[in-house]
N, C-alpha and C positions, 0 to 999 in steps of 0.2 A: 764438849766444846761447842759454842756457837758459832754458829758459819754466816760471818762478815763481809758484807761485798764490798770487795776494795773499788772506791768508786774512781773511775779514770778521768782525769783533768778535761776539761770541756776543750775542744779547739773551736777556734772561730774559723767561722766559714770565711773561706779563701782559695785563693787560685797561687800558679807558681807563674812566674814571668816565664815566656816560652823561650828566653834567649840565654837569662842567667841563672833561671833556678829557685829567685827569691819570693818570700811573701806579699803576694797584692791582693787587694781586696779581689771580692769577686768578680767585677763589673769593669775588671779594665784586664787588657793584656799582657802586657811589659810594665817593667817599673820605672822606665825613663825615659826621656828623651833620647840618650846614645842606643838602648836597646832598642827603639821604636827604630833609626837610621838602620842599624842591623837588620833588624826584622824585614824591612822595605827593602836593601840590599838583598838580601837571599830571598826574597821572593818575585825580584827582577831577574835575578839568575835562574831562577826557578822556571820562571817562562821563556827565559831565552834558550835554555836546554829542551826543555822541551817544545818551544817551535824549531830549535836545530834538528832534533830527531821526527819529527812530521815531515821537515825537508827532506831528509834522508829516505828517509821513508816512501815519500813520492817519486826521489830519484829512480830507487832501485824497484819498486815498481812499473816505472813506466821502461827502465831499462830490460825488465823482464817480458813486459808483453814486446816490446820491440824488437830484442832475440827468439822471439817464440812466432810473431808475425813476418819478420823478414829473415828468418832463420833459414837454414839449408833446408832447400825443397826437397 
């Protein structure tokens, strides 16, 4: 028997939109306009979560040196 290489279908270079999944060339992100909105939505949330958690963060740090500094002598 001769050993045939089953040649596998060529894909073209491409990306997946990062919102819904689908085929986009490679040089762009999303594949529309509504997932671009999405996109920019969750990544305002993105930053407002994480400067909530910085705040917090600085809270209970400064609440800690201040029980540690003016703490039971």
């Amino acid at each position: 028997m001769s050993q045939q290489k089953k040649e596998k279908p060529k894909i073209i270079d491409h990306r997946h939109c990062v919102i819904c999944g689908k085929a986009i060339p490679p040089d762009e992100q999303v594949c529309s306009p509504d997932c671009r909105e999405k996109l920019e939505l969750s990544k305002e949330r993105e930053k407002k979560s994480k400067r909530m958690m910085l705040i917090i963060y600085v809270i209970m740090i400064v609440a800690l040196i201040i029980l540690f500094v003016l703490g039971p002598a």
